[in-house]
N, C-alpha and C positions, 0 to 999 in steps of 0.2 A: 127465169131462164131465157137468154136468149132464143131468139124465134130464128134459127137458122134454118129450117126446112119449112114444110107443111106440117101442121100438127094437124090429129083429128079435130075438127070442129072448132080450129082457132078462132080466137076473134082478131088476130092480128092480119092484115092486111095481104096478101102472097103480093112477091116479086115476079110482075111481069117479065115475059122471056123477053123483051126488049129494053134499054138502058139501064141494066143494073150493073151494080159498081164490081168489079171485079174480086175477085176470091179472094186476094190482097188486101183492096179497099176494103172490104167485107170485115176478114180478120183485124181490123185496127181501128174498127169502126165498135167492132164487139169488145177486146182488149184494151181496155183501162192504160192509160200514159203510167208510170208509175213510177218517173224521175221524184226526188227529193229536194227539201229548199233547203236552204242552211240553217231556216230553225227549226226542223226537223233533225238534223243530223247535232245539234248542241243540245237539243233534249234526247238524244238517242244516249250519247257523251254523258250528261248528268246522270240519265238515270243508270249507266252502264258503270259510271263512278260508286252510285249507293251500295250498287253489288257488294262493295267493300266490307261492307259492313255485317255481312252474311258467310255462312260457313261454307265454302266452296271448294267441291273435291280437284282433281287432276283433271277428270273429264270435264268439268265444266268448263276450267281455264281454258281446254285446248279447244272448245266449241266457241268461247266468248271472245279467244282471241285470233283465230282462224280468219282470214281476208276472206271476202267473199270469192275471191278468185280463185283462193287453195278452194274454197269448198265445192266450187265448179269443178274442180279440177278432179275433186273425190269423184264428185256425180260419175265424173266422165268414165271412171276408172272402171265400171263395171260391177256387177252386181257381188257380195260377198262369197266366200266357195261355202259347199254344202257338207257337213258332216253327218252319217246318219248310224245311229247306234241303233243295231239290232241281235238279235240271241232269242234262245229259247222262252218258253213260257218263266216269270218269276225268279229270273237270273239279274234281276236289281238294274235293267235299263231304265227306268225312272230316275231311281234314285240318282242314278250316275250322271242323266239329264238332267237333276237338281243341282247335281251337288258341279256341274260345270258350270249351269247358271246363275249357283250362289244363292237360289231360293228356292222356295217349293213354290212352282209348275205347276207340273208333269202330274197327276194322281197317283198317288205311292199306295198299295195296299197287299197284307202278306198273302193274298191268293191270286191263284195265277190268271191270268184273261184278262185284268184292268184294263189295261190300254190296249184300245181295238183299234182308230184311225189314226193314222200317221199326224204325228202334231211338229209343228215347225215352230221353233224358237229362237230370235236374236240374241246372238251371245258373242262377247270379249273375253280374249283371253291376250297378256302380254301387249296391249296396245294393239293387237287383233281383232278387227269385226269377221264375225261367222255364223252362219246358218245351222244351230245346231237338231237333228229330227227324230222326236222320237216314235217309236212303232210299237207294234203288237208283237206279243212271243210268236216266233216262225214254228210252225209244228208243218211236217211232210207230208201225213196222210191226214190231214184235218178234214171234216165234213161242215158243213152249212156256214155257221157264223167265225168255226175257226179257218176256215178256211179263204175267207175272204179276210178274214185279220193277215191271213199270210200274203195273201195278194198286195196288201197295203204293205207289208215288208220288203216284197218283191219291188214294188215300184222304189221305195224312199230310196233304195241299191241301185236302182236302174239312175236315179234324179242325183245324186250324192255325188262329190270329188271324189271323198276318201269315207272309210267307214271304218266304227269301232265295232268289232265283234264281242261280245261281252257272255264269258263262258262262268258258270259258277265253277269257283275252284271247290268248294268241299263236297260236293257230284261227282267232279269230274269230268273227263269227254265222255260223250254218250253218241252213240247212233246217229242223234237227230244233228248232233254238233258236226260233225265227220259230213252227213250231206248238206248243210249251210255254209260250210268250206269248199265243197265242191260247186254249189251256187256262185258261192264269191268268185272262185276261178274261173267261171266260166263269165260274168260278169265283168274280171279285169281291172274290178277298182282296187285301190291303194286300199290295203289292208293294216288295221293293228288287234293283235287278239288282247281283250283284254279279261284276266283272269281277277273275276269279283268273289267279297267277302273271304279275302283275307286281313283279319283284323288283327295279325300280331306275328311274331318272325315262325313262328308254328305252322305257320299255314300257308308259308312260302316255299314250305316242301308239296303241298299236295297242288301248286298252282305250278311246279316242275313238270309233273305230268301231263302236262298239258300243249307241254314239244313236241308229243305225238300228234296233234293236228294237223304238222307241218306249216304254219303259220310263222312262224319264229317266235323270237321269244314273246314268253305271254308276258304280261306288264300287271306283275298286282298291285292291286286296288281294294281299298274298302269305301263303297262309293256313300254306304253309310256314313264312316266315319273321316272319312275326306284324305284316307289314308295312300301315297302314290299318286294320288291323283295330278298334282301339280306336273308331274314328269310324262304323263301320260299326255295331256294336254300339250305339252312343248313338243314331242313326238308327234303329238297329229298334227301341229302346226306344220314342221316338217314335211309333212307328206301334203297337204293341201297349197294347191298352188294362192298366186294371191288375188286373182279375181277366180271366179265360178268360171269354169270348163263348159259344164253342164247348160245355164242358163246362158251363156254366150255372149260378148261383149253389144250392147248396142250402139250402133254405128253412131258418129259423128258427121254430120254433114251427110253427104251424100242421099240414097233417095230413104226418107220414110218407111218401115216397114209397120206392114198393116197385118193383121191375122184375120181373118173370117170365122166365126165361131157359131155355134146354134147346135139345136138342136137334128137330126139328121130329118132331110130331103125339106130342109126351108129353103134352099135355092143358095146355097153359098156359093155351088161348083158353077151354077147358071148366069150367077152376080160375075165372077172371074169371069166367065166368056164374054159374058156381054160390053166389061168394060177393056177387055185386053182385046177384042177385035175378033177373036176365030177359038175356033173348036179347044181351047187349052186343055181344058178339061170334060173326062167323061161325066156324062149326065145321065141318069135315067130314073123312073119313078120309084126306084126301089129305093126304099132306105136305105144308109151307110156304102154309098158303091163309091165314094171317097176314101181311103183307110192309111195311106200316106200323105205328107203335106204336102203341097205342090204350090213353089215359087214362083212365079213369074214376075219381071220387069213390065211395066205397065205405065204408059205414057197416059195422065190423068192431066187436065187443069194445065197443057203445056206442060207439065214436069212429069218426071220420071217416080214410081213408085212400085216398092217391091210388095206385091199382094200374094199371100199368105194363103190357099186355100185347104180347110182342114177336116179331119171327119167329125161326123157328126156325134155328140159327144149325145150320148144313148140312154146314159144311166151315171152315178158314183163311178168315178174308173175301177174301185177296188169290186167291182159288185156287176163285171164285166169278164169275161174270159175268152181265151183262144185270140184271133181275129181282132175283136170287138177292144180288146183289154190291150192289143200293142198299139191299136190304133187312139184307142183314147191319150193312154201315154204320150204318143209322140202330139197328138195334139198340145197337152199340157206342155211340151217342153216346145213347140214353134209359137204359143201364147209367149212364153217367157223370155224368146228371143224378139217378139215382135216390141214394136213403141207401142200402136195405139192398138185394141179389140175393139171390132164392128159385129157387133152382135144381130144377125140377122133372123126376125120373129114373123112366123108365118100371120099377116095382118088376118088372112080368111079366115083363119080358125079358135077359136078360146085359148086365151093363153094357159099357159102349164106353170105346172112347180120349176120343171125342168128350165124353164125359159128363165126363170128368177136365176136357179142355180145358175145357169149358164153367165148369167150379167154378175154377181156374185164373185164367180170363178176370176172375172177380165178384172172388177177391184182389189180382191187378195192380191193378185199378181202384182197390183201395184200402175198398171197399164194405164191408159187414157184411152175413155170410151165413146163410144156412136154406138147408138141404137138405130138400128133400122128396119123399119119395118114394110117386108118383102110382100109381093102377090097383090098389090094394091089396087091393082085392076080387076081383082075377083073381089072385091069389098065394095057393097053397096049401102043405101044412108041405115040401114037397120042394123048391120053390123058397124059401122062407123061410131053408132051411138053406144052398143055394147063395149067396142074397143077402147074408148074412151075410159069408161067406169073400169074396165080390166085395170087400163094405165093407173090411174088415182087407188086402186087396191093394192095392185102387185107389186109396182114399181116405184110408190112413195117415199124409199130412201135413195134412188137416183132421179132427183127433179132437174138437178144439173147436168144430164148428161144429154147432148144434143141430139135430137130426133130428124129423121129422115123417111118419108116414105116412097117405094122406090118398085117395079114391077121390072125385076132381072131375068125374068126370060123374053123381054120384049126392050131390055134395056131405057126405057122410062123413068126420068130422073136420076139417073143414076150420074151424070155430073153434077148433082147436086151434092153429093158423095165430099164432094173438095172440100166446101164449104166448111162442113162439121168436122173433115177431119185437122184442116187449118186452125181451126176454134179447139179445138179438144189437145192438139201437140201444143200449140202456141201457150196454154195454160197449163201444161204439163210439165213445159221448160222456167215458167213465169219464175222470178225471182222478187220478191218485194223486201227494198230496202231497209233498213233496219229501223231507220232514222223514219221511214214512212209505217213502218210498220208501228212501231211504237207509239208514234203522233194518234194512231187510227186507236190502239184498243187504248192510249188516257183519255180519246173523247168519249169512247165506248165504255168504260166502265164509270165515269165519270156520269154521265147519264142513265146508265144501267145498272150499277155497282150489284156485288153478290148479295146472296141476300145471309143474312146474321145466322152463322152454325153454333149452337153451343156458346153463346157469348161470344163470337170471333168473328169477322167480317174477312174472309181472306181477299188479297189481294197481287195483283199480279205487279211484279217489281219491274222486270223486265222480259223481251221475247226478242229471240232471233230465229230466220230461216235456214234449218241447218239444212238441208238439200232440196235439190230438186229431181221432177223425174220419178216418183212424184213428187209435191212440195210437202215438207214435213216441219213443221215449227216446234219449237221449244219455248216454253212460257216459264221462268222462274217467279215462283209466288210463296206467296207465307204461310199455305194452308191448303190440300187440293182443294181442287174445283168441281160442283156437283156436274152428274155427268150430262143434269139440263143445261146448267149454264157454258159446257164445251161446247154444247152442238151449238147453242145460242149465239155463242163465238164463231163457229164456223159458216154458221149460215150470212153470219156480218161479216166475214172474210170474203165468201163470196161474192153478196153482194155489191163490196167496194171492192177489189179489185177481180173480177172476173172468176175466175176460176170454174170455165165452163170444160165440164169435158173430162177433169182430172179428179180422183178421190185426193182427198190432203187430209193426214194427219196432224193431230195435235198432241205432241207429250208434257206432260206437268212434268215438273222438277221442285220439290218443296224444300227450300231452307231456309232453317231457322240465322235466327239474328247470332253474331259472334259473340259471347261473355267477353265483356274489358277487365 
């Protein structure tokens, strides 16, 4: 990993406060060149020719043959819109999540309460990318664990464009369905009711009664038997705009948005004052006295930057209420507007579950992260030495993620702040050419090849990077890949071209050879 802050007990050298190369120099000093030669780009060409020879759907072609410029151009566009199906308990919102994704997900089973946390799935429909989410049955007067099941229902409504309401037609409306219409109302989102397990023109009378809702028309569906569904799907398309409302375009140019995340009373509100000049925000020893996000423009490193500060994220948002549960909320949704999460962890104290979750939350999101670790002038060499051993336990799947240590109520290092977050965007935006990409994994497998599954040695034919923001590769091979040898790919992705700062996916794509 790059050494761009102080680590505890590094062995790397610190930059003196005098003649060190600026935050600039710095970032392209960390940043890998990552131009291509021209025999790079004739082996990209050959091997993108053999493709020929393999079975290749519609989606593949329009990834293979995609200019890197259109696919910036996707990046740019913003994040997918969010659909979120919810209904009562064992009204077949699984199934229906299945049956849009085209596989089994979702956990399907015929009693009710299966799905408790809200589950997020990428899904196509129509040359369509979407977010589609599924939840736990909403029940009114739920107690303990259903009742946080409905909380998680409550938010994917709050996070969601558009929602499918999914009512069993051979039930009927019932009570509980009548006050989840009135939730919706109040809520505002683009509604479709959809009337499930009608499995034959029978049952399209008892999914009529269900005009009483005042929803309009119900749309049946047997999400079993994939019945209606296609027209349901073109309907929600319909209503869903075509970036995300919700998660919010990220800007182009202009200044960097940052989010501040942690646990509550690690010093977020203290880190914003101390780097934007004056009192912005209130501070005090209580926990959570943050509970709205609060933006400020913020002159960092000579440039301009919009810092994000947010509440302190407590617990599971679902597992929160009153207060505590709008404020985690809006957290979640200024993460998802932000570029990078700086996740700031109390260095004086034992790290927590919490703290994981918290850095966890900023990769799901898809974000580029900094760690930072706040209070550094209350940490002396005996804690120093524990927090070290903490790092190498808790935090052994972000070793890429750049470290900072920083004391923001006294504003101490905290221009060092620039550094990592320079390093952490600049590899978030990183694009590696295709023709260098490929060069990199035939010396890579070439040297390391898979090891023999079953008599077969699969192999990778070709890769490209379908986006960035984060960066996401696609690798076409003749057999997946065990899930040692992906990371083993990714941790050599890193190491040659950078990728400090950003989580990066890797998707397999397996096809077979074409019959002549």
């Amino acid at each position: 990993m790059a050494d761009v802050t102080d680590l505890p007990n590094s062995s790397t050298p610190r930059a003196s406060d005098s003649g060190e190369p600026s935050d600039l120099d710095w970032v392209e000093r960390v940043v890998p060149d990552l131009a291509e030669t021209e025999e790079d780009s004739r082996r990209a060409e050959a091997l993108r020719a053999g493709l020929s020879d393999y079975d290749l759907g519609d989606e593949d072609l329009t990834l293979l043959e995609a200019s890197e410029e259109e696919r910036e151009g996707e990046t740019a566009a913003g994040p997918p819109p969010v659909l979120a199906v919810v209904g009562r308990p064992n009204v077949g919102k699984s199934t229906l999540v299945n049956r849009i994704l085209g596989r089994r997900e979702a956990v399907v089973q015929d009693t009710p309460g299966v799905t408790r946390d809200r589950v997020s799935y990428p899904a196509e429909w129509a040359g369509r990318n979407f977010t589609v989410v599924d939840t736990g049955g909403w029940e009114r007067d739920a107690k303990g664990l259903g009742s946080r099941v409905a909380d998680q229902a409550e938010i994917a409504i709050a996070l969601a464009d558009a929602v499918l309401f999914v009512v069993d037609a051979v039930v009927g409306p019932t009570d509980e369905d009548e006050y989840v219409v009135r939730m919706l109302r109040r809520a505002g989102k683009q509604t479709l009711l959809v009337a499930n397990k009608v499995d034959d023109q029978r049952g399209e009378a008892d999914a009529a009664l269900l005009w009483s809702l005042g929803l309009g028309e119900p749309y049946a569906v047997s999400a079993l038997h994939g019945r209606g569904s296609g027209d349901l799907l073109d309907a929600a398309l319909d209503l869903m705009p075509a970036t995300s409302a919700v998660a919010g375009q990220i800007p182009e140019g202009g200044p960097r948005r940052v989010a501040l995340v942690g646990r509550p009373n690690v010093g977020k509100s203290s880190l914003l004052n101390a780097i934007s000049g004056g009192e912005r925000v209130v501070v005090d020893d209580v926990a959570g006295t943050t509970r709205d996000p609060v933006d400020e423009l913020v002159m960092l490193g000579d440039r301009p930057w919009w810092f994000i500060d947010t509440a302190g994220i407590r617990r599971r948002v679902h597992q929160t209420s009153g207060a505590d549960f709008y404020a985690s909320l809006r957290t979640q949704g200024a993460l998802e507007k932000a570029e990078v999460g700086v996740v700031l962890i109390d260095a004086s104290v034992p790290m927590t579950e919490q703290d994981v979750r918290v850095v966890q939350q900023v990769i799901d999101a898809g974000r580029a992260l900094v760690i930072a670790y706040n209070k550094w002038d209350m940490v002396d060499e005996d804690r120093r030495s524990f927090l070290e051993r903490e790092i190498e336990q808790q935090l052994v799947q972000v070793p890429w993620a750049p470290r900072v240590n920083i004391a923001a109520r006294t504003g101490w290092h905290t221009n060092r702040l620039v550094r990592a977050l320079d390093v952490a965007l600049s590899s978030w935006d990183t694009r590696v050419p295709t023709g260098r990409l490929n060069a990199f994994l035939g010396e890579l497998t070439a040297a390391n090849p898979h090891p023999v599954r079953s008599g077969k040695q699969p192999r990778i034919l070709f890769a490209t990077q379908a986006s960035t923001r984060p960066p996401r590769f696609v690798l076409f091979t003749t057999a997946f890949l065990d899930p040692a040898y992906r990371r083993f790919v990714e941790r050599r992705l890193r190491e040659t071209f950078g990728f400090e700062g950003t989580p990066i996916s890797i998707g397999v794509r397996v096809r077979e050879k074409r019959r002549r």
